[in-house]
Steps between C-alpha positions, in 0.01 A plus 500: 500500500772735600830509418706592759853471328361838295374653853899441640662643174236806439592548902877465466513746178294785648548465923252352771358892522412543139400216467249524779386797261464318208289214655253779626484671155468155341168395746360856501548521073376164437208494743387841341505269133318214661214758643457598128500142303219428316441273176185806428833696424640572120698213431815722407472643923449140596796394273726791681364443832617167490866601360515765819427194701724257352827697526422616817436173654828357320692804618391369836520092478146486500532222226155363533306778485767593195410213300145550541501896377721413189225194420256808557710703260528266242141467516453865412721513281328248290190696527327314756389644866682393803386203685589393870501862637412317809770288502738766449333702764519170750881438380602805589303520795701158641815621347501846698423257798821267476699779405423707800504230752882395404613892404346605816779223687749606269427881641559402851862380386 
């Protein structure tokens, strides 16, 4: 779901205190996307909603949730609406979860 070797390098290359920034501009930038997905969209928004997601998930290691915005955006790109908001929604949703719960310990260190 997560892949934490990205999490260590990302940290490594930019400090533990930026990166602490990053991670909150990641969660508060993607969660203001996710508020706003809909398949009633144009398919061109849905198609670039779901590239904003993708690379900033990947940026992150949030490799699930990755996979399932570039399906979304290969879907729109073919002209078809985005299925399986939900499950992008819920993927992120359990991501955020595991990342916090282990970046939160890695905090205290």
């Amino acid at each position: 779901m997560i892949d934490w070797a990205r999490i260590s390098e990302l940290r490594d290359e930019i400090g533990a205190e930026d990166f602490e920034e990053v991670v909150e501009l990641f969660l508060s930038e993607v969660e203001e996307r996710l508020d706003v997905l809909s398949a009633d969209k144009p398919i061109p928004e849905q198609e670039e909603d779901m590239h904003f997601l993708k690379g900033s998930a990947m940026n992150l290691g949030f490799d699930q949730l990755a996979a399932l915005c570039h399906e979304g955006e290969k879907s729109a790109n073919s002209g078809v609406s985005v299925t399986g908001l939900k499950a992008i929604i819920e993927t992120y949703e359990t991501s955020k979860s595991e990342f916090l719960s282990k970046f939160d310990t890695t905090r205290a260190a």
